[in-house]
C-alpha positions as CSV (number, residue, x, y, z in Angstrom):
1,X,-12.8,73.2,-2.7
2,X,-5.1,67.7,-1.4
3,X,-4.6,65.4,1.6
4,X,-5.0,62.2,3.5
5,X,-4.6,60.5,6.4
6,X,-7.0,58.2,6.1
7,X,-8.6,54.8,7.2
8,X,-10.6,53.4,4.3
9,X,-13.9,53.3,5.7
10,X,-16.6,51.6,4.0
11,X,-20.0,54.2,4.3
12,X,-22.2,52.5,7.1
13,X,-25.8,51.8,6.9
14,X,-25.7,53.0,10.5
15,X,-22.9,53.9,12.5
16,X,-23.9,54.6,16.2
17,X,-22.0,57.7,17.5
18,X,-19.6,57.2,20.4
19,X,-17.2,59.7,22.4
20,X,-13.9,59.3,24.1
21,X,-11.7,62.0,25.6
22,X,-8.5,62.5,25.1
23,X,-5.5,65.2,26.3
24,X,-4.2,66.3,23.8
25,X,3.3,85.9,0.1
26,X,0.6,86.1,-2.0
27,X,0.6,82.2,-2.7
28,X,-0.4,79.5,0.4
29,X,2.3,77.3,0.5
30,X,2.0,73.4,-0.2
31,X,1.1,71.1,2.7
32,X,3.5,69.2,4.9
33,X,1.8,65.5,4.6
34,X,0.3,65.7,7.7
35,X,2.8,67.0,9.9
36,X,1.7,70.2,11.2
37,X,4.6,73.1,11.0
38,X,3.2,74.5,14.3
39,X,6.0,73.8,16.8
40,X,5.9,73.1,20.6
41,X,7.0,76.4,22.5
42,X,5.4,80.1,21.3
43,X,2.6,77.8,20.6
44,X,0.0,81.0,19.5
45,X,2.5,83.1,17.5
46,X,3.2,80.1,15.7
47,X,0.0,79.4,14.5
48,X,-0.9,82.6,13.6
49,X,2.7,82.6,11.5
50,X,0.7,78.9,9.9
51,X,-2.4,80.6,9.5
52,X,-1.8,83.7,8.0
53,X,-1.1,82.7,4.2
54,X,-4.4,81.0,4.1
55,X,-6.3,84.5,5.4
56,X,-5.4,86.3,1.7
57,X,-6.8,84.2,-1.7
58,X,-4.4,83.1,-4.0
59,X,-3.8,85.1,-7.0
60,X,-2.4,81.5,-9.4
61,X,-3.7,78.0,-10.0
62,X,-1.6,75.4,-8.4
63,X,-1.1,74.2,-11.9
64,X,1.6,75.4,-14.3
65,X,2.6,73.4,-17.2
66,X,0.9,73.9,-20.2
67,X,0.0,71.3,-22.9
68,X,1.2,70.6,-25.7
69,X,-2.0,71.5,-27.4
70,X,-5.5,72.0,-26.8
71,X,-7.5,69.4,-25.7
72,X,-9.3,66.8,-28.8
73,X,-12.9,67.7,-28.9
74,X,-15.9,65.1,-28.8
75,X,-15.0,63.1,-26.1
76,X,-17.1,62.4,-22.7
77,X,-16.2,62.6,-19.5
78,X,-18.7,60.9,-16.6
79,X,-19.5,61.8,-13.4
80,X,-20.5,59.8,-10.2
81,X,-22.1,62.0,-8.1
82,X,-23.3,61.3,-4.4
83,X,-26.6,63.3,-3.1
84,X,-24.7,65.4,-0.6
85,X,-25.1,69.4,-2.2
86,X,-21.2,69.6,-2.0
87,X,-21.2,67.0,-4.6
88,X,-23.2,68.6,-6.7
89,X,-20.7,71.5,-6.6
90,X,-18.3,69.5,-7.4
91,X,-20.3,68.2,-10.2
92,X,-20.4,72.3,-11.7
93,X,-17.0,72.3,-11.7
94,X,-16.4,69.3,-13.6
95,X,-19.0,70.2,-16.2
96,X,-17.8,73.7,-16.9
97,X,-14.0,72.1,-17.3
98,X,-15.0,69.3,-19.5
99,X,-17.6,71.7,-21.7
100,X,-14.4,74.6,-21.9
101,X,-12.3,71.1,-23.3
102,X,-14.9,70.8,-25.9
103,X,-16.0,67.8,-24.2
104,X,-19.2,66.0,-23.6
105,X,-20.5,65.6,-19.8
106,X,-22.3,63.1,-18.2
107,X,-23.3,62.7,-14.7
108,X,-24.6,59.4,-13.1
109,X,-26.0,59.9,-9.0
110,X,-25.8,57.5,-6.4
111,X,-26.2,57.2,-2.9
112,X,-23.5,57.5,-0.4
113,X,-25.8,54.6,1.9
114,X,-26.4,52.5,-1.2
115,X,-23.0,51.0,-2.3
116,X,-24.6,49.0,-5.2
117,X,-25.8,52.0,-6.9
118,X,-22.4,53.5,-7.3
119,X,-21.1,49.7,-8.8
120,X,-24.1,50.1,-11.1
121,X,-23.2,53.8,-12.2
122,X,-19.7,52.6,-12.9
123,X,-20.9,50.1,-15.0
124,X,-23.0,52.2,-17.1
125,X,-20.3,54.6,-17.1
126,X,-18.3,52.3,-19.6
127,X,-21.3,52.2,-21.9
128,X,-21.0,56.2,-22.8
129,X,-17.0,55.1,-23.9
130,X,-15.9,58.0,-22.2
131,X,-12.1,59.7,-22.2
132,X,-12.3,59.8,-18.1
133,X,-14.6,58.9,-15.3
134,X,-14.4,60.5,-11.8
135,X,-15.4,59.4,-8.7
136,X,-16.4,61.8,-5.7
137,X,-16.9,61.0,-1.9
138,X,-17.4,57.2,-2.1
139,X,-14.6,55.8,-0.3
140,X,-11.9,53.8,-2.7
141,X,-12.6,50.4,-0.8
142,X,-15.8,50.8,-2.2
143,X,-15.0,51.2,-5.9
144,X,-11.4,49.6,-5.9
145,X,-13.1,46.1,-6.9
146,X,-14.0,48.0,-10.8
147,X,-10.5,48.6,-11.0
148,X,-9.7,46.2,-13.2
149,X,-12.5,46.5,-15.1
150,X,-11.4,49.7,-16.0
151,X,-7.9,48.6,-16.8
152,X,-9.6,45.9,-19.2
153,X,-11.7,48.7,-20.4
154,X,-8.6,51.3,-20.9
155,X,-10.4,54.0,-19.2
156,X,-8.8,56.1,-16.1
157,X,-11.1,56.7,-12.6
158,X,-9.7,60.0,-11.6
159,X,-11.6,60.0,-7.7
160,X,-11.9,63.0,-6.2
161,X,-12.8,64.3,-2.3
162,X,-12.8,60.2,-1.7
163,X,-9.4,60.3,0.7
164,X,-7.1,57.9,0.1
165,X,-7.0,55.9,-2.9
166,X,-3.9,53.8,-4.8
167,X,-2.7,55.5,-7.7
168,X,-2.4,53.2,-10.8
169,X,-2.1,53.3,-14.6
170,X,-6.0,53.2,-14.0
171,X,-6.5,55.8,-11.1
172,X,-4.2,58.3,-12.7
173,X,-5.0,60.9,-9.9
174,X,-6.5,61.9,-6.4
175,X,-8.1,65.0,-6.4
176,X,-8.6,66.5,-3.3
177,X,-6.8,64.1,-1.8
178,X,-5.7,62.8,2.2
179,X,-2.9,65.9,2.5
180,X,-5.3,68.4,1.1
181,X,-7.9,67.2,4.1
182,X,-4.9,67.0,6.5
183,X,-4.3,70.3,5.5
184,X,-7.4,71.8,6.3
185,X,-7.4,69.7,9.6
186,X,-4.3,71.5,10.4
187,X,-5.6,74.9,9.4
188,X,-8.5,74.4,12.0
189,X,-6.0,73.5,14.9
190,X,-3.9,76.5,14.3
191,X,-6.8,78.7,14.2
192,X,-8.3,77.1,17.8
193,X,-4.4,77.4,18.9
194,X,-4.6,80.8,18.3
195,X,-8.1,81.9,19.3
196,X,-7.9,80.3,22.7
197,X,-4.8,81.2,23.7
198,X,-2.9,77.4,23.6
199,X,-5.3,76.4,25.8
200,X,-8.6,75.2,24.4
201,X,-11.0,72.7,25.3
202,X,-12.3,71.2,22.1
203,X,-15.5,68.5,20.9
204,X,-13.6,67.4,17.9
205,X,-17.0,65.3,15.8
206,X,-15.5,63.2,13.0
207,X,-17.8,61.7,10.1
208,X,-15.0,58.6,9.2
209,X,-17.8,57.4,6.9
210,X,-16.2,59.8,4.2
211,X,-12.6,59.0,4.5
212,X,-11.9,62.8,3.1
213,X,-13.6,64.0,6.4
214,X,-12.1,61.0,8.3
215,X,-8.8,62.4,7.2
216,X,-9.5,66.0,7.8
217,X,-10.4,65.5,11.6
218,X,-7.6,63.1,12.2
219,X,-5.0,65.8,10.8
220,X,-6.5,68.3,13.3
221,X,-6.6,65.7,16.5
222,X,-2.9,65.1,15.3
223,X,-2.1,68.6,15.3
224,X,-3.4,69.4,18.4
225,X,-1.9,66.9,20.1
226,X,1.8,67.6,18.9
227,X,1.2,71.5,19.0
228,X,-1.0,72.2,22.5
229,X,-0.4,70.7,25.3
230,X,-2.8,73.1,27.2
231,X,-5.7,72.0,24.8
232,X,-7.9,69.2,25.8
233,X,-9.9,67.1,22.9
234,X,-12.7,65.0,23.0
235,X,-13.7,63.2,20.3
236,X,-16.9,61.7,18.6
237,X,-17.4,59.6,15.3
238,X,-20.8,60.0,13.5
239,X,-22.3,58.3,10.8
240,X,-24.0,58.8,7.7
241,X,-27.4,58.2,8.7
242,X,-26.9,60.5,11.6
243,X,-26.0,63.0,9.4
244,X,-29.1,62.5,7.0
245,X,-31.7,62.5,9.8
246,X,-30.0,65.4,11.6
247,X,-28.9,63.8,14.7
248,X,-25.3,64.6,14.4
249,X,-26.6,68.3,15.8
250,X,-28.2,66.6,18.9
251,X,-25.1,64.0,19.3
252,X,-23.5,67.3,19.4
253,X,-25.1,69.3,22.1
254,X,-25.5,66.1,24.7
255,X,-21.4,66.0,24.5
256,X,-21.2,69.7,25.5
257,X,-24.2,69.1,28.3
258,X,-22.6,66.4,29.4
259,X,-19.2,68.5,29.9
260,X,-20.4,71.8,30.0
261,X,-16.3,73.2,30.1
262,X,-15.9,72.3,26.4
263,X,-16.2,75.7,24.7
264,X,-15.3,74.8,21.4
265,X,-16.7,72.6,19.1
266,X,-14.7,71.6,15.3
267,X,-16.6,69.5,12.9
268,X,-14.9,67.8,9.9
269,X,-17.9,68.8,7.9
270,X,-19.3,72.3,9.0
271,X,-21.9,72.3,5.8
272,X,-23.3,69.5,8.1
273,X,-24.2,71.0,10.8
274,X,-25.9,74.2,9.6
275,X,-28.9,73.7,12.2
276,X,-26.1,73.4,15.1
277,X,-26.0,77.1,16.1
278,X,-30.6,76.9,17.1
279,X,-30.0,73.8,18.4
280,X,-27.1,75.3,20.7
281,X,-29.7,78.2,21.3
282,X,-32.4,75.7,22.6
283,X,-30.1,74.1,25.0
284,X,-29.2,77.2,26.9
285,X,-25.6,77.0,25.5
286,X,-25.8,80.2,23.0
287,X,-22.6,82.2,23.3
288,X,-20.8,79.5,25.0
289,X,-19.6,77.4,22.5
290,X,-17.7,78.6,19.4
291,X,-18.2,76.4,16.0
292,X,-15.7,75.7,13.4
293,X,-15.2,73.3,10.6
294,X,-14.1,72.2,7.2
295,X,-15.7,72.6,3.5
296,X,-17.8,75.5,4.8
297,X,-20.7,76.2,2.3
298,X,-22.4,79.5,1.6
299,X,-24.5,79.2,4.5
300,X,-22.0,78.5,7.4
301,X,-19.9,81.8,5.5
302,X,-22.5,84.0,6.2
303,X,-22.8,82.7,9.8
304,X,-19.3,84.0,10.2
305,X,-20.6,87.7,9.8
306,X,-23.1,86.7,12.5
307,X,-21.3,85.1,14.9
308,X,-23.1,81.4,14.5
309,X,-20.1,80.4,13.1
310,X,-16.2,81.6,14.4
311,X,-14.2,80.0,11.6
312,X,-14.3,77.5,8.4
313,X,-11.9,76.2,5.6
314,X,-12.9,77.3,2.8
315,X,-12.7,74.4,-0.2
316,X,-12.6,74.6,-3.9
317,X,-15.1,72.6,-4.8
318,X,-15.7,73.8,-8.7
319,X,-12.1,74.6,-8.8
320,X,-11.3,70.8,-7.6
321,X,-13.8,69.5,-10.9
322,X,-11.0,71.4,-13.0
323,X,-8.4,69.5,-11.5
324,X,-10.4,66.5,-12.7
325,X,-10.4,67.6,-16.2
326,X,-6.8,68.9,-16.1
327,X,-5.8,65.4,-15.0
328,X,-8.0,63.8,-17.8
329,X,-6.9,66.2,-20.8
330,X,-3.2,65.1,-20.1
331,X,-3.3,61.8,-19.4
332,X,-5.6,61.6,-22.7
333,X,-2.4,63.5,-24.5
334,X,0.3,61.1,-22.7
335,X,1.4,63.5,-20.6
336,X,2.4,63.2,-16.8
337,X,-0.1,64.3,-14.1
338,X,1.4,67.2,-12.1
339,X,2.6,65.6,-8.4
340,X,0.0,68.9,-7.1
341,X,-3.3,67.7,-8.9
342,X,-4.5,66.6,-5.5
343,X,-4.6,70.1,-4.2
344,X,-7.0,72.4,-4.7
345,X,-7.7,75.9,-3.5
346,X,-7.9,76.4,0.8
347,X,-8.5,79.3,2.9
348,X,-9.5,79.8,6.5
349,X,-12.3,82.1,6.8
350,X,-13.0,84.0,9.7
351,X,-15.7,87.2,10.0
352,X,-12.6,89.5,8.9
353,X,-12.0,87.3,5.8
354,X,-11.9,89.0,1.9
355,X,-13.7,86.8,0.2
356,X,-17.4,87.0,-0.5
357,X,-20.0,83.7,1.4
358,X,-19.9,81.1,-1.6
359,X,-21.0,77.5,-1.8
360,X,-17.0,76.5,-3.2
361,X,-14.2,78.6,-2.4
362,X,-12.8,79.1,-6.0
363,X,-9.6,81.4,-5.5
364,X,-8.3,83.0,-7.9
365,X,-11.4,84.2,-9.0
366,X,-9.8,84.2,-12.5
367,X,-8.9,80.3,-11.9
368,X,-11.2,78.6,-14.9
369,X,-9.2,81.5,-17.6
370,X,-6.1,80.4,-16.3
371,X,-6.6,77.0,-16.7
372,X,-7.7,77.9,-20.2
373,X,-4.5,79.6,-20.7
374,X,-2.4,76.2,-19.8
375,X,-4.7,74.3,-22.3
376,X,-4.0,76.7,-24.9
377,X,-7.4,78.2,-25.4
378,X,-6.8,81.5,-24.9
């Protein structure tokens, strides 16, 4: 599975969906902030120059300064984790890091429609007197009010896929942060860029509930709107609950029946819409729309091969939960958090793509004994 853009958006009970259109090396190289490199004029060659870094896996960890010793065993590191499967993953990650540190790792759930269950995991949190605690999805308007708590406490949230989020003497670091999402959002518009010839006509479907996937749709809107002038966007926000009961797939297909010249379709979750590609069958429109998307999960992968899917961004989700500990094991030694913490590992995955269908796109393959390396265990 760093980034963000983002518009802290508290998660919604129920958010009604609307739509509005709108005109519109062997290392990948760090992202711009949210300004796209893809320049007006030789529109497609430049986003094939943007996109081809991404097409190769890595072969080093973004991290490179090693500690100055190995991490203090017996501490406990918790973990919030929301019910979405791509928080589990995330949760892997973060086990496998802490238990390598010699650490003890607890994970606490709560629901993403259910603020008061993440306030109550934070507060029991506290009770385990752990080293760290991490936060993933909730947005940090949600959470922001234990802050101080925290401080009181002397124990560091380090959030994590949540978008934007103040960094503090508390909140020592954003893990997968708003220029990570950005990122990805740009990856997307340089790959539509390029497939349709500079002049695509996209359904761009946002979920602003999560402000990572807020950010990662309003990086690609951005993009395409400074980079293609011959693309056309229409755009749709959907909630959580849509997303839960499955209507985000049926939102989806009355967009492209009600314009039936949209041929593309980019969702800022693509692990979300896994039943999309039946549902487009059903309606007639098999063939005639081509899906893409962020944070692609095994699944949506293994589309690629089969056409259902034409392209995703592949996310490091287990190698995101070792930024987490990284972040925690240095802060616990005094030592300053690397300015590229946020970032973890991107691709963009197409049917030609090198890497094998996996639930967390964790390149270098190698990436949990290099971390190892910088905390002087091997």
């Amino acid at each position: 599975m760093r980034l963000r853009v983002l518009l802290v958006a508290c998660v919604a009970l129920a958010t009604a969906a609307t739509a509005c259109g709108s005109s519109s090396s062997d290392e990948n190289p760090a992202p711009s902030g949210g300004s796209s490199p893809v320049a007006a004029g030789g529109e497609v060659e430049r986003a094939n120059a943007f996109i081809k870094p991404y097409l190769t896996p890595p072969t080093k960890i973004s991290i490179t300064a090693p500690l100055n010793s190995t991490p203090e065993p017996g501490k406990t590191l918790v973990y919030l984790q929301c019910e979405q499967p791509q928080c589990q993953v995330v949760g892997t990650g973060v086990q496998a890091a802490a238990e390598a540190a010699g650490w003890q790792f607890r994970s606490i759930p709560f629901q993403s429609t259910n603020p008061s269950t993440l306030t109550a995991g934070l507060t029991q949190a506290l009770r385990y007197n752990p080293v760290a605690v991490s936060i993933v999805a909730a947005p940090y308007a949600l959470w922001s009010g234990s802050v101080p708590q925290y401080q009181q406490a002397g124990v560091p949230i380090i959030p994590v896929f949540v978008g934007p989020a103040e960094i503090s003497s508390t909140v020592i670091a954003n893990v997968a942060n708003s220029d990570y999402a950005a990122l990805q959002g740009q990856l997307l518009s340089a790959w539509l860029i390029a497939d349709s010839g500079a002049k695509g006509k996209v359904l761009s479907v946002s979920i602003p509930d999560y402000p990572y996937l807020g950010a990662v749709s309003t990086g690609f809107e951005a993009a395409i709107a400074k980079d293609c002038p011959g693309c056309e966007v229409t755009k749709i926000k959907v909630g959580i609950p849509d997303v839960g009961n499955g209507a985000i797939n049926s939102t989806i297909v009355s967009a492209l029946r009600k314009d039936p010249a949209i041929k593309y379709v980019v969702v800022s979750n693509s692990a979300f819409v896994q039943p999309l590609p039946a549902a487009l069958s059903a309606a007639g429109l098999s063939g005639k729309v081509k899906i893409a998307g962020c944070c692609g999960s095994r699944a949506q992968e293994e589309g690629l091969k089969t056409g259902q899917f034409a392209a995703v961004t592949g996310t490091g989700g287990r190698y995101a939960g070792w930024l987490v500990v990284d972040a925690a094991i240095r802060h616990a030694q005094g030592l300053s958090i690397p300015e590229n913490e946020g970032l973890s590992s991107v691709g963009l995955l197409t049917k030609d793509s090198l890497v094998e269908p996996s639930d967390s796109y964790d390149q270098p393959t190698d990436y949990a004994d290099q971390f190892k390396a910088l905390w002087k265990l091997r």
